[in-house]
Backbone as JSON Lines, residues from 0, in Angstrom:
{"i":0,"aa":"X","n":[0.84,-1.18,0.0],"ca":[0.0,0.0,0.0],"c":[0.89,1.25,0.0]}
{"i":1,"aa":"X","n":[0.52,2.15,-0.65],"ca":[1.24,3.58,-0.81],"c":[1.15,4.52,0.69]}
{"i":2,"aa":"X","n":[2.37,4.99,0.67],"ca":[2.55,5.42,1.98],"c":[2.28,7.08,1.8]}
{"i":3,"aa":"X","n":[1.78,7.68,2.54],"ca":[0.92,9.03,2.18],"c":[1.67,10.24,3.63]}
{"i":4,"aa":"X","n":[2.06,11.42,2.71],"ca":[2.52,12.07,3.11],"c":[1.76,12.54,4.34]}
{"i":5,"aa":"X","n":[2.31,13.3,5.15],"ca":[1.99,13.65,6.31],"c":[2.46,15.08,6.87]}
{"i":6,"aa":"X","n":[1.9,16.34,7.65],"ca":[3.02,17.77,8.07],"c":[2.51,17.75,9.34]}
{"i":7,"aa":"X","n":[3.22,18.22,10.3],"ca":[2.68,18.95,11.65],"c":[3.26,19.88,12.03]}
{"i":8,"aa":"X","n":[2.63,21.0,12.45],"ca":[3.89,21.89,12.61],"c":[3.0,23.14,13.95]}
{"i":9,"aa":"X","n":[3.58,23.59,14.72],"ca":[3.36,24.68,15.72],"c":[4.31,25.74,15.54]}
{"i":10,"aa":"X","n":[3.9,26.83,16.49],"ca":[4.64,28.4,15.81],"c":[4.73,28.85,17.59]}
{"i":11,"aa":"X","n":[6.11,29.71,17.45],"ca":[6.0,30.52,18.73],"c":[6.49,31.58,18.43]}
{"i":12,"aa":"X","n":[6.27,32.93,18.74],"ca":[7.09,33.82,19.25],"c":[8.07,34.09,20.61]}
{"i":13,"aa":"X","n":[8.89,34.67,20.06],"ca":[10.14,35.04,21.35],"c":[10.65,36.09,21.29]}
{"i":14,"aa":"X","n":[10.55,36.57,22.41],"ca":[10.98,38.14,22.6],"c":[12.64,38.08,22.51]}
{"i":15,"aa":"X","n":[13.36,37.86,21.47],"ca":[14.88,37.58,21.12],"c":[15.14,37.58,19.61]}
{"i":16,"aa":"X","n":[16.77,37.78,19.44],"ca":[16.82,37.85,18.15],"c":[16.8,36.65,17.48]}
{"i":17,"aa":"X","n":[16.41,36.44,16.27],"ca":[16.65,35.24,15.19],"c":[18.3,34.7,15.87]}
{"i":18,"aa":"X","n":[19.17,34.87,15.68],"ca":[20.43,34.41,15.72],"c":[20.46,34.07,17.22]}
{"i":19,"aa":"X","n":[19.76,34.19,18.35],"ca":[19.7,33.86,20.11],"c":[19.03,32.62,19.67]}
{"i":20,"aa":"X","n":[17.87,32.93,18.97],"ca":[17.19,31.56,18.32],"c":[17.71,30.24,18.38]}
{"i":21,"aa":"X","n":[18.32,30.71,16.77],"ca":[19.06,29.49,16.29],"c":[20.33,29.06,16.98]}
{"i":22,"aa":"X","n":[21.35,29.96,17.65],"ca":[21.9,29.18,18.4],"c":[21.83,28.25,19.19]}
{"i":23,"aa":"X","n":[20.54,28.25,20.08],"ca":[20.27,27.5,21.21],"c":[19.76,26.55,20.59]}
{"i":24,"aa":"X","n":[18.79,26.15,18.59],"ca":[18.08,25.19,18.39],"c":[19.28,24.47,17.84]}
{"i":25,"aa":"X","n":[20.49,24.93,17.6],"ca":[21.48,24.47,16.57],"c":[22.48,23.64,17.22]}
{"i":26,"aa":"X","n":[21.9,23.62,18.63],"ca":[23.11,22.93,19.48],"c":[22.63,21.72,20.14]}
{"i":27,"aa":"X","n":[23.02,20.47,19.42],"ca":[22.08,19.25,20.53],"c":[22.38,19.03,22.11]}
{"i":28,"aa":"X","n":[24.07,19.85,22.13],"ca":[24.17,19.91,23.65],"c":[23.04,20.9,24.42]}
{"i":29,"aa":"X","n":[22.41,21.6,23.84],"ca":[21.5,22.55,24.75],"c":[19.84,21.9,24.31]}
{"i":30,"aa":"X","n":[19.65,20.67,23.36],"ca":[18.36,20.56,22.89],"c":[17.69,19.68,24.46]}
{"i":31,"aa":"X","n":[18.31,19.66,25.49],"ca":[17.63,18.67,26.48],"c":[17.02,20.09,27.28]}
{"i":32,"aa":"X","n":[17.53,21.17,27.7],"ca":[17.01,22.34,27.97],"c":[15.37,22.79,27.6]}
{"i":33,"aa":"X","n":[14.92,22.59,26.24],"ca":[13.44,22.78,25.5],"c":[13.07,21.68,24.75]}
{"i":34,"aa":"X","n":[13.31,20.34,24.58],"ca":[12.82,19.21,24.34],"c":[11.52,18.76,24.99]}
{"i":35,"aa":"X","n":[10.57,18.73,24.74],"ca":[9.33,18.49,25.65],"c":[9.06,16.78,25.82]}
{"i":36,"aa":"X","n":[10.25,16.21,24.48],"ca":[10.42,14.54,24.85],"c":[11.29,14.14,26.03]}
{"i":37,"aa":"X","n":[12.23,15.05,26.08],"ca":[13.4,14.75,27.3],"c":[12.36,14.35,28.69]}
{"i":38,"aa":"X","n":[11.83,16.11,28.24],"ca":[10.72,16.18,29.84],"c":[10.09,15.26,30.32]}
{"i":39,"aa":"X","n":[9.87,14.64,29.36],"ca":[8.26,13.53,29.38],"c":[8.85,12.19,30.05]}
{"i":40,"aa":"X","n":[9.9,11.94,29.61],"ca":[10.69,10.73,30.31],"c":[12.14,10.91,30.63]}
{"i":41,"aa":"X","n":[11.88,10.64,32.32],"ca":[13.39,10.94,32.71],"c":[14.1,9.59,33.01]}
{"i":42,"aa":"X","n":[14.05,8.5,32.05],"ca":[15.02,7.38,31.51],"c":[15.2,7.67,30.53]}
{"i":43,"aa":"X","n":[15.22,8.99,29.95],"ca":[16.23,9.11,28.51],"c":[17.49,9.1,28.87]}
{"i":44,"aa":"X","n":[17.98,8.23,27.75],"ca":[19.88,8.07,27.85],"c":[19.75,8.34,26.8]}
{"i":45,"aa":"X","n":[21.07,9.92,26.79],"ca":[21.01,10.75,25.53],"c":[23.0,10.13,24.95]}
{"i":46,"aa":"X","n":[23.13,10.2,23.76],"ca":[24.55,10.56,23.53],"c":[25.14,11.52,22.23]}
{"i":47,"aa":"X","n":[25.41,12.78,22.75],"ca":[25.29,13.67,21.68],"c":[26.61,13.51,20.76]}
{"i":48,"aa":"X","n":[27.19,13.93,19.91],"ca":[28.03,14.08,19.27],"c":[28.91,14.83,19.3]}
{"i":49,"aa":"X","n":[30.44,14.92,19.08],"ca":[31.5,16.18,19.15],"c":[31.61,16.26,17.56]}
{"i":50,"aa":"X","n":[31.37,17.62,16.99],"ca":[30.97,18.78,17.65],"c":[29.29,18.55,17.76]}
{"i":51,"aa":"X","n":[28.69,19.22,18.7],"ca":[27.12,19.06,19.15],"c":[26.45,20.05,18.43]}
{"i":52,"aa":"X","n":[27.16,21.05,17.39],"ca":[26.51,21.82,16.8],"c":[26.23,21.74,15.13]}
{"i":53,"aa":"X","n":[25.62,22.13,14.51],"ca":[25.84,22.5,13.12],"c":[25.5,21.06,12.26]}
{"i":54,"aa":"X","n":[26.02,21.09,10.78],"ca":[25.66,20.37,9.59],"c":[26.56,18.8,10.49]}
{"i":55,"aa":"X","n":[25.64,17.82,10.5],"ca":[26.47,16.49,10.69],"c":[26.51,16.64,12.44]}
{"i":56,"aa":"X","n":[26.02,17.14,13.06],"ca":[26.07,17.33,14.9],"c":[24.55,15.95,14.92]}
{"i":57,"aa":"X","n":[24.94,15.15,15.55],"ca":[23.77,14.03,15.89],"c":[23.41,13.82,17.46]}
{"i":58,"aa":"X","n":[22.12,13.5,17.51],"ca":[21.7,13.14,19.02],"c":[21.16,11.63,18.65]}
{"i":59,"aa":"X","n":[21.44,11.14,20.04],"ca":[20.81,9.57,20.05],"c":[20.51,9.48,21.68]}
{"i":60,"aa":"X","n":[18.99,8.77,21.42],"ca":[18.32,8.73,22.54],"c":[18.02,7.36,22.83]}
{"i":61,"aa":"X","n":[17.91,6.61,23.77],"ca":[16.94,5.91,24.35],"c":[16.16,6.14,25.13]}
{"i":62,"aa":"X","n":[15.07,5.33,25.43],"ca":[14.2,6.08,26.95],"c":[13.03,4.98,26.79]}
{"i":63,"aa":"X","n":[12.94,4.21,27.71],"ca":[11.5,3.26,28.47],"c":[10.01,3.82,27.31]}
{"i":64,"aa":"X","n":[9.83,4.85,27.93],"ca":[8.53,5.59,27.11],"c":[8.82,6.27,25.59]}
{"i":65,"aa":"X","n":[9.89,6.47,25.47],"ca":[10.2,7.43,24.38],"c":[10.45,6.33,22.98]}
{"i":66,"aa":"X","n":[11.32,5.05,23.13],"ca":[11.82,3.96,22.29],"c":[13.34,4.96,22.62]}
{"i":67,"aa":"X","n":[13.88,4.77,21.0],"ca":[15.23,5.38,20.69],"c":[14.93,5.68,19.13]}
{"i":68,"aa":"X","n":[16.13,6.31,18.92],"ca":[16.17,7.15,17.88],"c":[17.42,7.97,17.41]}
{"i":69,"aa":"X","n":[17.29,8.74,16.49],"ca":[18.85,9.47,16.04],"c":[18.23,10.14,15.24]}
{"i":70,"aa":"X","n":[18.27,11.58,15.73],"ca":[18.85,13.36,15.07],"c":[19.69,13.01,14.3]}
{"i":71,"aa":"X","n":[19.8,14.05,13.38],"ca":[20.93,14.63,12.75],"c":[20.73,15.53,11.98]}
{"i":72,"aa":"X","n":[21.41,16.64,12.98],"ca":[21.35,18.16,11.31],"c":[21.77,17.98,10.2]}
{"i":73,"aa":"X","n":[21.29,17.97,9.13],"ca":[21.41,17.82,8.06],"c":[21.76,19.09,7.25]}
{"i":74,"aa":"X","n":[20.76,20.62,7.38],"ca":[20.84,21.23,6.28],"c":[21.16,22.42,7.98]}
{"i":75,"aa":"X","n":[21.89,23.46,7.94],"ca":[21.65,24.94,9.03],"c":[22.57,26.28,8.19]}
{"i":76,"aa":"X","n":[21.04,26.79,8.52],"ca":[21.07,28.16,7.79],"c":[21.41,29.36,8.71]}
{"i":77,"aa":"X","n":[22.39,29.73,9.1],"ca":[22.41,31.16,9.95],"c":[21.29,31.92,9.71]}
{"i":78,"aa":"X","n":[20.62,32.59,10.36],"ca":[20.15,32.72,11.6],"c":[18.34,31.61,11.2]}
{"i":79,"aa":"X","n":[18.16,31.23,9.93],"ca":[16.54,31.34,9.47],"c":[16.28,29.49,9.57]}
{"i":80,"aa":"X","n":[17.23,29.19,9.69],"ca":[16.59,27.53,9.16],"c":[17.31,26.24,9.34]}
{"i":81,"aa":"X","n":[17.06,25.2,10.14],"ca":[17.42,24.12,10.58],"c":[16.64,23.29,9.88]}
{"i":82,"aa":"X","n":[17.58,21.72,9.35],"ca":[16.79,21.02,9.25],"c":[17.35,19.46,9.44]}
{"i":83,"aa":"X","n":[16.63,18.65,10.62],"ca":[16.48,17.25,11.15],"c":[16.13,16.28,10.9]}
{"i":84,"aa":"X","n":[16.93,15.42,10.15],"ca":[16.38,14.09,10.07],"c":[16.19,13.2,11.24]}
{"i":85,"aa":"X","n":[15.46,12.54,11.03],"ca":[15.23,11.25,12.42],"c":[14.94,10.08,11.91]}
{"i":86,"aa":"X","n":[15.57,9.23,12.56],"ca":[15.56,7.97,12.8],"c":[15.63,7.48,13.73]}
{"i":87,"aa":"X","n":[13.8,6.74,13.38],"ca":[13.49,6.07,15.51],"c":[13.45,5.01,14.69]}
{"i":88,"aa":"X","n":[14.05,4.19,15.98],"ca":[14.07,2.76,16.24],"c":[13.11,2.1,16.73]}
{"i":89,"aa":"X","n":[13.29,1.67,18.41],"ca":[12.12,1.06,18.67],"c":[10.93,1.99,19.1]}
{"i":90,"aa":"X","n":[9.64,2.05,19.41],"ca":[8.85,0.7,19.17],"c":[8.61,0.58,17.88]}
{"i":91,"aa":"X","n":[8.52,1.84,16.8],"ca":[8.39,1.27,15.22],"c":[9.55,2.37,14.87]}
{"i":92,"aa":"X","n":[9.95,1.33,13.36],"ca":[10.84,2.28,13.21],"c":[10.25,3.0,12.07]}
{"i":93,"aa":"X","n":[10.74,4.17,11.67],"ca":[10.35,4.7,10.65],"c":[11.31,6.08,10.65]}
{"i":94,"aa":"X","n":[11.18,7.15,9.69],"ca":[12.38,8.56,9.28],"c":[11.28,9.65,9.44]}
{"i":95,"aa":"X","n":[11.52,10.46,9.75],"ca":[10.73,12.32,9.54],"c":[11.91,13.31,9.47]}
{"i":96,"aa":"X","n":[11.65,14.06,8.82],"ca":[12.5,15.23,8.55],"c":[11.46,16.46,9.45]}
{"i":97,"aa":"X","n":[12.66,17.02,10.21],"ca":[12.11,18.46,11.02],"c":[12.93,19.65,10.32]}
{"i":98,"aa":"X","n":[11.83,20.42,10.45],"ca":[12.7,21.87,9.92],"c":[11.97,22.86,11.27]}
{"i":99,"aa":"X","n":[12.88,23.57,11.94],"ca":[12.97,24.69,12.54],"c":[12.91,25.83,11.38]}
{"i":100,"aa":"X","n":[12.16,26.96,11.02],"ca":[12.2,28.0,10.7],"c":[12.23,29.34,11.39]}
{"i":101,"aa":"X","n":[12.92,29.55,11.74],"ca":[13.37,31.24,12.45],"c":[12.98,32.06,11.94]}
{"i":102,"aa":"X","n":[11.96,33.6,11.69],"ca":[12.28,34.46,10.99],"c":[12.35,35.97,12.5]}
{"i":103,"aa":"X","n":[12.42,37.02,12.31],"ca":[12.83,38.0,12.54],"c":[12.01,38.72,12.43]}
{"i":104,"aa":"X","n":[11.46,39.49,12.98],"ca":[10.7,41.12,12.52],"c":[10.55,41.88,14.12]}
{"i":105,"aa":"X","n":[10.25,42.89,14.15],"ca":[10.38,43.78,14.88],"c":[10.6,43.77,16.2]}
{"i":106,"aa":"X","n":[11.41,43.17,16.73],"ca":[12.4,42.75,17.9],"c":[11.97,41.72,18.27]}
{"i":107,"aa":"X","n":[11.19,40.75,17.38],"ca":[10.73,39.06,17.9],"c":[11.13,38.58,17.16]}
{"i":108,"aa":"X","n":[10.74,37.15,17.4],"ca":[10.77,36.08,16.71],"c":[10.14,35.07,16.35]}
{"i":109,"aa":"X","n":[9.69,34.83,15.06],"ca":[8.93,33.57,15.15],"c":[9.65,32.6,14.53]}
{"i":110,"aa":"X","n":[9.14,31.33,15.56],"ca":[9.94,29.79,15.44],"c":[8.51,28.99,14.97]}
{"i":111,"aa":"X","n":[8.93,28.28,13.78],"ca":[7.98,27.42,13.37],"c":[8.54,26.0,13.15]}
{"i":112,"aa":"X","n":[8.05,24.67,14.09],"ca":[8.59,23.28,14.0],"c":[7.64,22.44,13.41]}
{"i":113,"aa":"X","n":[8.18,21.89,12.35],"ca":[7.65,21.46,11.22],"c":[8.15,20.3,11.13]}
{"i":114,"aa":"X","n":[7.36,19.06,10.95],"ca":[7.93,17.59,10.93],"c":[7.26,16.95,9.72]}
{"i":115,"aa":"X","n":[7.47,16.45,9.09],"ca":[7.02,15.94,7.71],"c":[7.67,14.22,7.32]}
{"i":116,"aa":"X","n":[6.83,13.77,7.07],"ca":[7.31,12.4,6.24],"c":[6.25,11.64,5.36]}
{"i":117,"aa":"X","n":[5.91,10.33,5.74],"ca":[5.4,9.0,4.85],"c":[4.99,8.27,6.19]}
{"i":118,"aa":"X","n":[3.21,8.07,5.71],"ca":[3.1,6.89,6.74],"c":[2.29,5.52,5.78]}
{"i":119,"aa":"X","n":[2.42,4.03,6.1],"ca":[1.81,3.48,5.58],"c":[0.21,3.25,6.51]}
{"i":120,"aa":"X","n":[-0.48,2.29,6.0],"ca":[-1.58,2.22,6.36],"c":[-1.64,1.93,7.78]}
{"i":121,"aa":"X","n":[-0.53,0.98,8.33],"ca":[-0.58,0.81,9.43],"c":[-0.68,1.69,11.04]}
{"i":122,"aa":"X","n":[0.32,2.5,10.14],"ca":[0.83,3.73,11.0],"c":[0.05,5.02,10.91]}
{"i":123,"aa":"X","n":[-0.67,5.18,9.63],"ca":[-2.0,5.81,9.36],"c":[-3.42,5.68,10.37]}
{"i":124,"aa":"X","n":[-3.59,4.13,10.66],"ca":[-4.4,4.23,11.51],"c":[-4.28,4.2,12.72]}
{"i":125,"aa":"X","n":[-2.87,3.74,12.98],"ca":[-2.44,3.75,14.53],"c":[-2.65,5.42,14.85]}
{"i":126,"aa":"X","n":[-2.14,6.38,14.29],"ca":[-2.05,7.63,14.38],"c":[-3.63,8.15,14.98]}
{"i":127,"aa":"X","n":[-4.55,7.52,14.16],"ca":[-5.9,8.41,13.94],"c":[-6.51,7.77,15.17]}
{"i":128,"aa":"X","n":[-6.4,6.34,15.81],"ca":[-7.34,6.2,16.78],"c":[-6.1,6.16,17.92]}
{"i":129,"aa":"X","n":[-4.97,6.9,18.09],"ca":[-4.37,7.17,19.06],"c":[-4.27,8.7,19.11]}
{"i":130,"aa":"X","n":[-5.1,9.15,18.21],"ca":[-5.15,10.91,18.22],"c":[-3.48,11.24,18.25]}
{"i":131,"aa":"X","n":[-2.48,10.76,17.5],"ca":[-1.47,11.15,17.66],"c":[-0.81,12.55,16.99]}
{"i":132,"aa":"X","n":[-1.02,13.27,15.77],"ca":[-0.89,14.08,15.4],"c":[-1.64,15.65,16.14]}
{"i":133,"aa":"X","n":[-2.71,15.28,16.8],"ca":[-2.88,16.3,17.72],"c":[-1.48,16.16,19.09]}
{"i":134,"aa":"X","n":[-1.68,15.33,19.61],"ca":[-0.77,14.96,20.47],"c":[0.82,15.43,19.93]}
{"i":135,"aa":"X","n":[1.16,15.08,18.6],"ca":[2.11,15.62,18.92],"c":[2.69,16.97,18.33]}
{"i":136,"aa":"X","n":[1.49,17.73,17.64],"ca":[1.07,19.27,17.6],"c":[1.36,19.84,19.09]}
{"i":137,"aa":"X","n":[0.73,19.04,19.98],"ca":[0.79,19.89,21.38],"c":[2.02,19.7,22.07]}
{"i":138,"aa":"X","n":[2.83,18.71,21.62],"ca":[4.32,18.39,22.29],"c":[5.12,19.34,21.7]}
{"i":139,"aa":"X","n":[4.73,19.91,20.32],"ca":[5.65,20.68,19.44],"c":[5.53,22.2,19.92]}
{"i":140,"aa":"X","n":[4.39,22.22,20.68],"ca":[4.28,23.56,21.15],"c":[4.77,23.82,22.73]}
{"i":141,"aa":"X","n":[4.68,22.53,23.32],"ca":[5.03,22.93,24.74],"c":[6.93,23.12,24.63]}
{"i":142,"aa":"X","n":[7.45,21.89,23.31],"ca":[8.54,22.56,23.45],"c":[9.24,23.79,23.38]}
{"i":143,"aa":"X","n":[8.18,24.38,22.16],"ca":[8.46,26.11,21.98],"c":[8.72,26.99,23.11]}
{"i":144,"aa":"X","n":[7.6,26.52,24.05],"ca":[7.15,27.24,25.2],"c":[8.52,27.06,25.58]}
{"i":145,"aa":"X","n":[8.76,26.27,26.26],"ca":[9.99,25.92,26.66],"c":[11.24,26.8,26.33]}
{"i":146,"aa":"X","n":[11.33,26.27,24.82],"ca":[12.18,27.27,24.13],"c":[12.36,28.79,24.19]}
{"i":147,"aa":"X","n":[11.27,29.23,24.46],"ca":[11.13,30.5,24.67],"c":[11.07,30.87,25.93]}
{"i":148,"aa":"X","n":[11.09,30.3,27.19],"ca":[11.08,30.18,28.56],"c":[12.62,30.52,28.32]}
{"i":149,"aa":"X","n":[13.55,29.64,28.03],"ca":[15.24,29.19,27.98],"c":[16.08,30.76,27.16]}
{"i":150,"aa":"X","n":[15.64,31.01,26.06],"ca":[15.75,31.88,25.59],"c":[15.67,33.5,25.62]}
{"i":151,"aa":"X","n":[14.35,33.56,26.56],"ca":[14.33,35.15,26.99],"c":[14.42,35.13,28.36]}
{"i":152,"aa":"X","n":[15.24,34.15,29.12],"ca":[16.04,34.11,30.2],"c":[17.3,34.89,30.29]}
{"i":153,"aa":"X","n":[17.86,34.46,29.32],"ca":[19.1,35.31,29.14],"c":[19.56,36.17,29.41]}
C-alpha cells in the first residue's frame, strides 16, 4: 500500500533575536534544555556528538517511554533555518525530517517546528485512533514554550 505524506507543525514567538534563536536550536548539547520529549521521560539516555553543533552534529536517545532514535542536522542556515532528520528505532521504526524556521521582525521572533514524512496504512491508523498528530502538535508547542522560557532568560 502507498505510503501518504503527512506535516505537523506549531509556531511561537520570542521576545529575542533570530540568531539567540538558532543558536540554542542548533546545538544538541542545549536541545535537552526545550525538548518536551526529554521532559516527558526521565530514563532518557542521551549521547550527543562532538561537535554538538551544526551540519552532521547528531543526538541519540533511548528512553523506556520514548523507544530510541537518532537526530541529525542535516541542512543549518544562519540565523533562518534548521533542518532534522530522524531515525526512531524502537517501538516502530520509521524517518521524519524536522525543519525549525526562524524568521525576525520587529524585535521578535517567530519559530515554526515542522515535521514531515510517509506513513503506511498501518501507521496511518495507529495515528488516527491514538489521536497522535494532535498529540504531537501539542508536544511541538510545549517545546516552543519551553524554548522560549530558555531563551528570553538570558
Amino acid at each position: 500500500m502507498a505510503r501518504t505524506p503527512y506535516s505537523l507543525e506549531a509556531t511561537e514567538t520570542i521576545a529575542a533575536s533570530a540568531d539567540e534563536v538558532y543558536t540554542v536550536m542548533n546545538d544538541f548539547a542545549r536541545f535537552e534544555e526545550w525538548s518536551p520529549f526529554f521532559k516527558m521521560d526521565p530514563t532518557t539516555q542521551s549521547v550527543i556528538s562532538e561537535p554538538a553543533a551544526g551540519i552532521g552534529a547528531t543526538y541519540s536517545y533511548s528512553a523506556k517511554r520514548m523507544g530510541s532514535g537518532k537526530l541529525t542536522i542535516e541542512e543549518s542556515e544562519r540565523p533562518h533555518r534548521i533542518r532534522v532528520h530522524i531515525n526512531f528505532g524502537a517501538p516502530q521504526p520509521s524517518v521524519a525530517d524536522v525543519e525549525y524556521l526562524i524568521s525576525e521582525a520587529n524585535g521578535t521572533t517567530t519559530v515554526t517546528w515542522r515535521m514531515t514524512g510517509k506513513r503506511g496504512f498501518g501507521e496511518r491508523l495507529m495515528v488516527k485512533v491514538l489521536k497522535m498528530d494532535q498529540m504531537m502538535a501539542k508536544h511541538f508547542a510545549e517545546g516552543l514554550g519551553y524554548l522560549k522560557a530558555v531563551v528570553e532568560k538570558r
